[in-house]
PAMILO-407913 format. One line per field, with one value per residue (C-alpha): residue number from 0; y, z, x; residue in one letter. Coordinates in Angstrom, 3 decimals. Layout:
<rs>
num <- (NUM,...) $
c2 <- (Y,...) $
c3 <- (Z,...) $
c1 <- (X,...) $
residu <- (A,...) $
</rs>
This chain:
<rs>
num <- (0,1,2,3,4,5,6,7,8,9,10,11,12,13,14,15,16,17,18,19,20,21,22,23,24,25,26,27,28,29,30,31,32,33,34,35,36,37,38,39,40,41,42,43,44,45,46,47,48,49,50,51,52,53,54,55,56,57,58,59,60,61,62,63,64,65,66,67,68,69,70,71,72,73,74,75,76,77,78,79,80,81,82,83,84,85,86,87,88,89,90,91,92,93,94,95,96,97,98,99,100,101,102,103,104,105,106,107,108,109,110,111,112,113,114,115,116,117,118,119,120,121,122,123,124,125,126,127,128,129,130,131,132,133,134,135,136,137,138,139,140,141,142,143,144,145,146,147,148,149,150,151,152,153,154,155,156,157,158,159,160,161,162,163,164,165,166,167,168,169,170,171,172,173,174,175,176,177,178,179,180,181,182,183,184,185,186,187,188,189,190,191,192,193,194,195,196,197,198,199,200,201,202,203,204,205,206,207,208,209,210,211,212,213,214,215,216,217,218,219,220,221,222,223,224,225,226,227,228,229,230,231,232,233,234,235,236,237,238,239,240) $
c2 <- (25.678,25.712,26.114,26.206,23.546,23.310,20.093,19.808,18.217,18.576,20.862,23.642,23.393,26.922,27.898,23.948,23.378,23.250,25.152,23.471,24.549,21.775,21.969,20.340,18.308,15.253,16.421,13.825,12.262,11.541,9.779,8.036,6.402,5.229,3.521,1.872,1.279,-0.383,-3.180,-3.376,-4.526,-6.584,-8.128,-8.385,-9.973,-12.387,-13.392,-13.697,-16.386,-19.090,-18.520,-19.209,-22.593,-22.885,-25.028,-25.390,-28.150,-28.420,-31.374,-32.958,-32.592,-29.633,-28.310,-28.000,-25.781,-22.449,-21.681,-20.654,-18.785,-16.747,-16.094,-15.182,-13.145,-10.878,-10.434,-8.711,-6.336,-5.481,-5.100,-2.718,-0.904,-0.234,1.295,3.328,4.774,4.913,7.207,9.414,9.959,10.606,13.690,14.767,15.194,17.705,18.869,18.495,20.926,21.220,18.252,15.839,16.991,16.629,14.538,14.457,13.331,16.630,15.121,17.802,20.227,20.379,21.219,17.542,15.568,17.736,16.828,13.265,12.403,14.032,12.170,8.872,10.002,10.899,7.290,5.634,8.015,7.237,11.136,12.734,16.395,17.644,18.220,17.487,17.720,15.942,13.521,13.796,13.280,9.949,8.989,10.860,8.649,5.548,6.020,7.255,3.847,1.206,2.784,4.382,2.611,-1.096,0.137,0.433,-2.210,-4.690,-3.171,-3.588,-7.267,-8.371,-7.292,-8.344,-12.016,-10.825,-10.483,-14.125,-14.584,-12.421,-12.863,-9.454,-7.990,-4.545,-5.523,-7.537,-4.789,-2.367,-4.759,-7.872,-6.507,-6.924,-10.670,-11.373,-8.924,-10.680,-13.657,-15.166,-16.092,-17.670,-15.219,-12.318,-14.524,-14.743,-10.769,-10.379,-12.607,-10.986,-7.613,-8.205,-10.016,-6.553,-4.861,-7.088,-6.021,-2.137,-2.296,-4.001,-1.652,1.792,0.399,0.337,3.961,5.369,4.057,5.262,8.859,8.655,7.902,10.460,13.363,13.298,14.583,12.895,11.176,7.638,9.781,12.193,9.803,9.860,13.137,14.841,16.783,16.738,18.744,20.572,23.260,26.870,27.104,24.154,25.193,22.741,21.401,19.564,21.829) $
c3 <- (34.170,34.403,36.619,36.122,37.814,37.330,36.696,36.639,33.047,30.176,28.185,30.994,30.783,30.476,33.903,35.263,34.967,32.518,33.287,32.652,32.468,33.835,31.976,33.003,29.844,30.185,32.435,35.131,32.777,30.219,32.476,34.196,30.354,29.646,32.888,32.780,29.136,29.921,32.396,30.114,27.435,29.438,30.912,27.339,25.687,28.498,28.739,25.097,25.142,27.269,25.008,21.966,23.303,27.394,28.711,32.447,33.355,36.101,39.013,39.625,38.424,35.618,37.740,40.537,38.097,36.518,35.045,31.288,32.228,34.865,32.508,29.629,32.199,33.160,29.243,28.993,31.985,31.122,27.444,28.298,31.052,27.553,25.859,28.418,28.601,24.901,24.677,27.684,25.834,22.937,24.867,26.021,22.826,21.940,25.515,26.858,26.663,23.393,24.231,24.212,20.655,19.627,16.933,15.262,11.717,9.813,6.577,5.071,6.120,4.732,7.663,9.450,6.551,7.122,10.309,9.859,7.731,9.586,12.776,10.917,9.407,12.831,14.516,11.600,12.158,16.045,16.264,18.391,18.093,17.494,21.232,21.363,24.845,23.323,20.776,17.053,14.033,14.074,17.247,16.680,13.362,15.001,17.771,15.515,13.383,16.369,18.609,17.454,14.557,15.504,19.122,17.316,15.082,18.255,19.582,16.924,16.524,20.179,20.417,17.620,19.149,22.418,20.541,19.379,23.196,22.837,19.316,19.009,22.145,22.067,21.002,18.180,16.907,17.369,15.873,14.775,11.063,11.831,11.707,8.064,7.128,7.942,6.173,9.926,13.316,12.744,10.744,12.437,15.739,13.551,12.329,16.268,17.097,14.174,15.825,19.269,17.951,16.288,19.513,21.857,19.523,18.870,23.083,22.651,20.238,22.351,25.607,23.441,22.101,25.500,27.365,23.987,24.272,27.624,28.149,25.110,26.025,30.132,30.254,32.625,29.853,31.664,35.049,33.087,32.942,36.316,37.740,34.244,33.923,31.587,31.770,28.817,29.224,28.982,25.450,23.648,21.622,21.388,18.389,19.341,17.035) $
c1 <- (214.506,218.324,221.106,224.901,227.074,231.179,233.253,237.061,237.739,240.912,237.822,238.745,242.191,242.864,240.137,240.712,236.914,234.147,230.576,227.859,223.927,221.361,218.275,215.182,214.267,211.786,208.490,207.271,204.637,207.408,209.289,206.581,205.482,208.973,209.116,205.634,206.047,209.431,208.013,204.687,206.824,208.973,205.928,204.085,207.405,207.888,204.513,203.986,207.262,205.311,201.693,204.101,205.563,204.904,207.587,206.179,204.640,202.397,201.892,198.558,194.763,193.990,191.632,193.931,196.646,196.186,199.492,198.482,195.688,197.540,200.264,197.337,196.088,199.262,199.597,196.160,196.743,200.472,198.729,196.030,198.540,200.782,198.157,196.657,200.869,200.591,197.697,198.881,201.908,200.199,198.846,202.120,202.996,200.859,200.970,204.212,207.343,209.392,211.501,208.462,208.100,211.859,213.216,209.190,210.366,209.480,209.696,208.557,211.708,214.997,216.307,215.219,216.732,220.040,220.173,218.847,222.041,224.184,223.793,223.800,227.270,228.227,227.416,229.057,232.446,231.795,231.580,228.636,229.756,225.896,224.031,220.356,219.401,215.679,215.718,217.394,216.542,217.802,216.371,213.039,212.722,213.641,210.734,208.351,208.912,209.777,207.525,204.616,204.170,204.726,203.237,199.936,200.495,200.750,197.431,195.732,196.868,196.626,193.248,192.134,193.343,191.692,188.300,187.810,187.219,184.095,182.519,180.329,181.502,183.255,186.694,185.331,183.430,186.539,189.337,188.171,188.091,192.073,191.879,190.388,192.232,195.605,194.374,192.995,193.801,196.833,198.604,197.608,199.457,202.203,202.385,201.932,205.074,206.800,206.503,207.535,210.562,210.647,210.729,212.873,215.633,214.825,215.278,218.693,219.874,218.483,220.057,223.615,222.849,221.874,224.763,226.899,225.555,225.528,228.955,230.140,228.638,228.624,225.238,223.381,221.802,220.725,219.242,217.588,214.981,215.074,215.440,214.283,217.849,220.393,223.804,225.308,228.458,227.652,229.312,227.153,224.559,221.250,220.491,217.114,214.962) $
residu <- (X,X,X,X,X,X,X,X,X,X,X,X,X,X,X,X,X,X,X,X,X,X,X,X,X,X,X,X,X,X,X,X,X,X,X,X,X,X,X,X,X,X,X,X,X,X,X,X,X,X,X,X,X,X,X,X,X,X,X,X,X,X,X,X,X,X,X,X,X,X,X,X,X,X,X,X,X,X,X,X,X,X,X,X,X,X,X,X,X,X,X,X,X,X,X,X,X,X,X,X,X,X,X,X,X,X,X,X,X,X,X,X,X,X,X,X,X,X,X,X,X,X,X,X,X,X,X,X,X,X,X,X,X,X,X,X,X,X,X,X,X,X,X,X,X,X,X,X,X,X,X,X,X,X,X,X,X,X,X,X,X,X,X,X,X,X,X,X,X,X,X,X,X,X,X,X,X,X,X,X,X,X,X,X,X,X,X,X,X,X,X,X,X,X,X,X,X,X,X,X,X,X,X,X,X,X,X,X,X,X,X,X,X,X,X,X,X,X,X,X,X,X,X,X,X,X,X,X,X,X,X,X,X,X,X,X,X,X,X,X,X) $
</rs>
Protein backbone atom coordinates (compact mmCIF):
# COMPACT_ATOMS: atom_id res chain seq x y z
CA UNK A 1 0.00 0.00 0.00
CA UNK A 2 1.62 3.26 -1.18
CA UNK A 3 0.98 6.62 -2.22
CA UNK A 4 3.19 9.47 -3.51
CA UNK A 5 3.40 12.73 -1.50
CA UNK A 6 5.83 15.91 -2.57
CA UNK A 7 8.09 17.99 -0.21
CA UNK A 8 10.02 21.16 -1.10
CA UNK A 9 13.76 20.18 -0.10
CA UNK A 10 17.63 21.22 -1.66
CA UNK A 11 17.32 17.13 -3.05
CA UNK A 12 14.74 18.75 -5.73
CA UNK A 13 16.62 21.54 -6.56
CA UNK A 14 16.39 21.16 -10.14
CA UNK A 15 11.96 20.49 -9.95
CA UNK A 16 11.99 22.54 -6.26
CA UNK A 17 10.55 19.38 -4.59
CA UNK A 18 11.34 15.85 -3.83
CA UNK A 19 8.55 12.89 -4.48
CA UNK A 20 8.17 10.69 -2.11
CA UNK A 21 6.20 7.12 -1.95
CA UNK A 22 4.45 6.33 1.58
CA UNK A 23 4.51 2.77 2.18
CA UNK A 24 2.54 1.11 4.76
CA UNK A 25 5.24 -0.85 6.70
CA UNK A 26 4.47 -2.05 10.38
CA UNK A 27 0.72 -3.84 10.47
CA UNK A 28 -1.56 -2.87 13.53
CA UNK A 29 -0.46 -5.93 15.62
CA UNK A 30 3.20 -4.83 15.24
CA UNK A 31 2.59 -1.71 16.53
CA UNK A 32 0.23 -2.66 19.16
CA UNK A 33 3.34 -5.22 20.72
CA UNK A 34 5.88 -2.46 20.70
CA UNK A 35 3.59 -0.27 22.55
CA UNK A 36 2.39 -2.84 25.17
CA UNK A 37 5.82 -4.27 25.30
CA UNK A 38 7.15 -0.71 25.91
CA UNK A 39 5.01 0.03 29.21
CA UNK A 40 5.41 -3.87 30.21
CA UNK A 41 8.96 -3.25 30.43
CA UNK A 42 8.76 0.01 31.89
CA UNK A 43 6.41 -1.39 34.41
CA UNK A 44 8.62 -4.72 34.91
CA UNK A 45 11.97 -2.50 35.27
CA UNK A 46 10.37 -0.10 37.65
CA UNK A 47 8.78 -2.54 39.65
CA UNK A 48 11.69 -4.81 39.79
CA UNK A 49 13.83 -1.50 41.35
CA UNK A 50 11.72 -1.41 44.69
CA UNK A 51 11.78 -5.69 45.06
CA UNK A 52 15.66 -5.15 44.72
CA UNK A 53 16.00 -2.51 47.60
CA UNK A 54 12.29 -0.85 48.42
CA UNK A 55 12.94 2.52 49.75
CA UNK A 56 9.18 3.39 50.84
CA UNK A 57 8.31 3.20 54.00
CA UNK A 58 4.97 2.85 55.17
CA UNK A 59 2.94 4.60 58.38
CA UNK A 60 1.19 2.52 60.95
CA UNK A 61 0.31 -1.31 61.66
CA UNK A 62 1.64 -4.06 58.85
CA UNK A 63 -1.59 -5.19 58.49
CA UNK A 64 -2.93 -1.90 57.73
CA UNK A 65 -0.07 -1.42 54.59
CA UNK A 66 0.28 -3.35 51.44
CA UNK A 67 2.94 -1.57 49.58
CA UNK A 68 5.40 -4.59 48.59
CA UNK A 69 2.84 -6.81 47.75
CA UNK A 70 1.03 -4.35 45.48
CA UNK A 71 4.18 -3.48 43.83
CA UNK A 72 5.01 -7.60 43.61
CA UNK A 73 1.77 -7.73 42.28
CA UNK A 74 1.95 -5.10 39.24
CA UNK A 75 5.33 -6.97 38.39
CA UNK A 76 3.51 -10.31 37.78
CA UNK A 77 0.70 -8.78 35.60
CA UNK A 78 3.02 -6.35 33.58
CA UNK A 79 5.22 -9.79 33.44
CA UNK A 80 2.66 -12.09 32.08
CA UNK A 81 1.11 -8.98 29.82
CA UNK A 82 4.99 -9.11 28.21
CA UNK A 83 4.83 -12.49 27.42
CA UNK A 84 1.47 -12.83 26.16
CA UNK A 85 3.00 -9.58 23.52
CA UNK A 86 5.97 -11.78 23.16
CA UNK A 87 4.25 -14.78 21.85
CA UNK A 88 1.76 -12.71 19.65
CA UNK A 89 4.65 -11.31 18.05
CA UNK A 90 6.15 -14.37 17.71
CA UNK A 91 3.16 -15.15 15.36
CA UNK A 92 3.49 -12.08 13.44
CA UNK A 93 6.53 -13.13 12.50
CA UNK A 94 5.68 -15.90 10.69
CA UNK A 95 2.44 -14.19 9.86
CA UNK A 96 2.93 -10.74 9.34
CA UNK A 97 4.03 -8.79 6.06
CA UNK A 98 7.72 -8.88 4.88
CA UNK A 99 8.70 -6.05 7.12
CA UNK A 100 7.81 -8.04 10.34
CA UNK A 101 10.39 -10.45 9.05
CA UNK A 102 13.14 -7.81 8.16
CA UNK A 103 16.56 -7.64 9.51
CA UNK A 104 16.07 -11.82 10.67
CA UNK A 105 19.89 -12.46 11.08
CA UNK A 106 20.33 -14.90 8.06
CA UNK A 107 23.52 -16.09 9.15
CA UNK A 108 23.64 -18.40 6.83
CA UNK A 109 23.70 -15.78 3.66
CA UNK A 110 26.42 -13.83 2.39
CA UNK A 111 24.36 -11.40 1.44
CA UNK A 112 23.17 -10.56 5.41
CA UNK A 113 26.80 -10.40 6.58
CA UNK A 114 27.40 -7.85 3.56
CA UNK A 115 24.97 -5.88 4.65
CA UNK A 116 25.54 -6.43 8.40
CA UNK A 117 29.06 -4.72 8.06
CA UNK A 118 28.14 -2.34 6.02
CA UNK A 119 25.68 -0.59 8.17
CA UNK A 120 28.01 -0.83 11.14
CA UNK A 121 30.69 0.99 8.89
CA UNK A 122 28.04 3.37 8.03
CA UNK A 123 27.05 4.37 11.85
CA UNK A 124 30.69 4.56 12.67
CA UNK A 125 31.28 7.13 9.42
CA UNK A 126 27.86 8.79 10.69
CA UNK A 127 26.67 7.88 7.07
CA UNK A 128 23.10 6.22 6.64
CA UNK A 129 23.05 6.18 2.80
CA UNK A 130 21.42 2.42 2.74
CA UNK A 131 17.23 2.71 3.08
CA UNK A 132 15.53 -0.09 4.90
CA UNK A 133 12.07 0.89 5.27
CA UNK A 134 11.99 -2.58 7.96
CA UNK A 135 14.72 -3.35 10.03
CA UNK A 136 18.62 -3.98 8.95
CA UNK A 137 20.89 -6.15 9.44
CA UNK A 138 22.22 -4.36 12.22
CA UNK A 139 19.07 -3.67 13.83
CA UNK A 140 17.53 -7.12 13.03
CA UNK A 141 20.70 -8.63 14.94
CA UNK A 142 20.46 -6.34 17.74
CA UNK A 143 16.61 -7.39 18.41
CA UNK A 144 17.10 -10.80 17.78
CA UNK A 145 19.96 -10.71 20.66
CA UNK A 146 18.45 -7.86 23.15
CA UNK A 147 15.11 -8.89 22.53
CA UNK A 148 14.33 -12.24 21.81
CA UNK A 149 16.98 -13.73 23.38
CA UNK A 150 17.29 -11.97 26.81
CA UNK A 151 13.23 -11.58 26.40
CA UNK A 152 13.12 -15.30 26.97
CA UNK A 153 15.89 -15.43 29.12
CA UNK A 154 13.88 -13.02 31.66
CA UNK A 155 10.83 -15.40 31.34
CA UNK A 156 12.36 -18.09 32.03
CA UNK A 157 14.09 -16.56 35.14
CA UNK A 158 11.13 -14.61 36.57
CA UNK A 159 9.06 -17.51 36.60
CA UNK A 160 11.15 -19.66 37.70
CA UNK A 161 11.27 -17.06 40.94
CA UNK A 162 7.43 -16.97 40.59
CA UNK A 163 7.33 -20.82 41.15
CA UNK A 164 8.91 -21.04 44.65
CA UNK A 165 5.50 -19.43 45.59
CA UNK A 166 3.81 -22.66 44.46
CA UNK A 167 6.15 -25.70 45.06
CA UNK A 168 4.58 -28.41 42.47
CA UNK A 169 2.15 -26.13 40.99
CA UNK A 170 2.26 -25.48 37.18
CA UNK A 171 5.03 -22.99 36.97
CA UNK A 172 7.24 -25.14 39.06
CA UNK A 173 6.78 -27.98 36.92
CA UNK A 174 7.32 -25.70 33.72
CA UNK A 175 10.47 -23.66 35.01
CA UNK A 176 11.56 -24.51 38.22
CA UNK A 177 14.35 -26.82 36.64
CA UNK A 178 15.70 -23.04 35.88
CA UNK A 179 16.57 -22.45 39.49
CA UNK A 180 19.11 -25.43 40.30
CA UNK A 181 20.22 -24.94 37.34
CA UNK A 182 21.55 -21.35 38.04
CA UNK A 183 23.14 -22.64 41.09
CA UNK A 184 19.65 -21.48 43.26
CA UNK A 185 17.37 -18.84 44.18
CA UNK A 186 19.66 -16.30 44.70
CA UNK A 187 21.64 -16.42 41.67
CA UNK A 188 19.07 -16.99 39.36
CA UNK A 189 17.65 -13.26 41.17
CA UNK A 190 20.87 -12.09 40.36
CA UNK A 191 21.08 -13.45 36.43
CA UNK A 192 17.44 -11.85 36.53
CA UNK A 193 18.75 -8.34 37.75
CA UNK A 194 21.68 -8.80 35.44
CA UNK A 195 19.36 -8.92 32.47
CA UNK A 196 17.07 -6.14 33.01
CA UNK A 197 20.05 -3.94 33.69
CA UNK A 198 20.71 -5.49 30.24
CA UNK A 199 17.62 -4.11 28.88
CA UNK A 200 17.17 -0.63 30.54
CA UNK A 201 20.22 0.19 28.49
CA UNK A 202 19.50 -1.66 25.00
CA UNK A 203 16.18 0.95 25.36
CA UNK A 204 18.57 3.91 25.90
CA UNK A 205 20.64 3.11 23.11
CA UNK A 206 17.40 2.31 20.45
CA UNK A 207 15.71 5.62 21.56
CA UNK A 208 19.26 7.43 20.35
CA UNK A 209 19.20 5.31 17.04
CA UNK A 210 15.53 5.97 16.29
CA UNK A 211 15.62 9.61 16.81
CA UNK A 212 19.23 9.34 14.73
CA UNK A 213 17.53 7.60 11.75
CA UNK A 214 14.72 9.38 12.23
CA UNK A 215 16.08 12.64 11.95
CA UNK A 216 18.64 11.47 8.90
CA UNK A 217 16.48 10.07 6.68
CA UNK A 218 13.00 12.22 7.10
CA UNK A 219 10.99 9.22 6.92
CA UNK A 220 8.48 9.30 9.29
CA UNK A 221 10.47 6.92 11.17
CA UNK A 222 9.23 7.75 15.00
CA UNK A 223 5.16 7.83 13.71
CA UNK A 224 5.48 4.92 11.76
CA UNK A 225 4.91 3.22 14.81
CA UNK A 226 2.08 5.04 15.01
CA UNK A 227 0.29 5.38 11.91
CA UNK A 228 2.31 2.22 10.35
CA UNK A 229 3.84 4.57 7.40
CA UNK A 230 7.05 5.45 6.47
CA UNK A 231 8.07 7.92 3.54
CA UNK A 232 10.87 7.22 1.10
CA UNK A 233 11.41 9.44 -2.38
CA UNK A 234 10.41 7.86 -5.58
CA UNK A 235 14.14 7.33 -6.61
CA UNK A 236 15.31 5.25 -3.30
CA UNK A 237 15.56 1.83 -3.67
CA UNK A 238 14.74 -0.49 -0.35
CA UNK A 239 17.22 -2.39 0.90
CA UNK A 240 15.22 -4.27 3.75
CA UNK A 241 15.63 -7.75 2.07
Amino acid sequence: MAGTVTSAGAAGASTGEARYRRIYVWQRPIRLFHWVNALAITALFSTGLYIASPVLTSTGEPYDNFVMGRVRQIHFVAAFVFAIAFMWRIYWFWFGNTYARSGFPYVWRLAWWKDLFRQAFDYLRLDFGHIHLGHNALAGLSYTIFIIALGWAQMFTGFAMYSESNPGGFFDGLVGWVLPLLGGSFRTHMWHHLFAWIFATFAIVHIYIVILDGRQYRNGLISSMIMGRKFVRVDDEDESG
